[in-house]
C-alpha positions in Angstrom: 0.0 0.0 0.0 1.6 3.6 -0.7 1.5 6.6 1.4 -1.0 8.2 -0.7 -3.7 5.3 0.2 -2.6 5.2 3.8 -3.2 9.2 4.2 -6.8 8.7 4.6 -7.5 5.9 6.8 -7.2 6.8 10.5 -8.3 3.8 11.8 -5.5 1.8 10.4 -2.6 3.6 12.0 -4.4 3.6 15.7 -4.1 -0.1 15.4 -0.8 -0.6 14.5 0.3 2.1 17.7 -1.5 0.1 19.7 0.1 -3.1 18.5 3.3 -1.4 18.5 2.6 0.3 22.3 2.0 -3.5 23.5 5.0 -5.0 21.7 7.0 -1.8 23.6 5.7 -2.9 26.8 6.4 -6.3 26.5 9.7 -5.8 25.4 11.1 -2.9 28.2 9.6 -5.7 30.7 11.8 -8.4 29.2 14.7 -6.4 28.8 14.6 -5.3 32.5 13.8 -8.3 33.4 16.7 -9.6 32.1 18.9 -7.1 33.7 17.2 -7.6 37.0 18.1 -11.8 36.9 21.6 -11.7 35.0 22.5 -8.9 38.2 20.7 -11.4 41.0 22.8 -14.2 39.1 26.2 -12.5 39.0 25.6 -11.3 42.6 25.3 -14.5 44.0 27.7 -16.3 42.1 30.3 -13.6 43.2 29.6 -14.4 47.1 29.1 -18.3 46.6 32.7 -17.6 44.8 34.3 -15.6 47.4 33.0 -18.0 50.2 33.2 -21.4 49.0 35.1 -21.4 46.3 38.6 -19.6 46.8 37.7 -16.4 44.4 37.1 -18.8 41.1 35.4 -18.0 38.0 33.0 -20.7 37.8 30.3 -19.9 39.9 30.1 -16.1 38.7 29.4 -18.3 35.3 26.9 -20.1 36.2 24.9 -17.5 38.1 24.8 -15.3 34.8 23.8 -18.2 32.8 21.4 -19.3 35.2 20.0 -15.4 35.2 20.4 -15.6 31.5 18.4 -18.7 31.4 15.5 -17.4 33.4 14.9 -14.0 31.7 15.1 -16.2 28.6 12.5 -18.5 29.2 10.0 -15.8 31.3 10.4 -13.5 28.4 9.2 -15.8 26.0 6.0 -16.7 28.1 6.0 -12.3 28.1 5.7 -13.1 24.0 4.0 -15.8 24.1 0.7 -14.6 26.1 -2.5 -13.9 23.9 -3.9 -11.2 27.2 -0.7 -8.3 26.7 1.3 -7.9 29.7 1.1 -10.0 32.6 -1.2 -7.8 35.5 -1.2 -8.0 39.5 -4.6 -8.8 40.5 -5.7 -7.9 44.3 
């Protein structure tokens, strides 16, 4: 479709900036999500490294991955949901 035919029809851009305004949402709650698990992860691995482990890598590894790993998968339940973004109900 050119411009010229979409300059008339309204309708048709609300619904794509509301598709695009959900899509947004979902994807700033992924992406800080992600920060959020990947920072818990590294965290802990970093203490469980200096305690138990005599300042190795390893378990600084396996915390990010393990954050990596759960953003992962709860961000594609985030996509994968047919109701938008997930809501707190009281």
């Amino acid at each position: 479709m050119s411009e010229e035919d979409k300059v008339g029809k309204p309708a048709e851009y609300s619904n794509n900036s509301i598709d695009r305004s959900i899509l947004n949402d979902k994807w700033d709650l992924v992406l800080s999500n992600m920060l959020v698990k990947v920072g818990l992860g590294f965290g802990v691995g970093v203490v469980t490294s200096v305690i138990f482990f005599k300042r190795r890598a390893f378990p600084v590894w396996l915390g990010i991955g393990y954050g990596f790993g759960r953003a992962y998968s709860e961000g594609d339940a985030i996509f994968r949901s047919n109701a938008g973004l997930r809501s707190v109900q009281i």
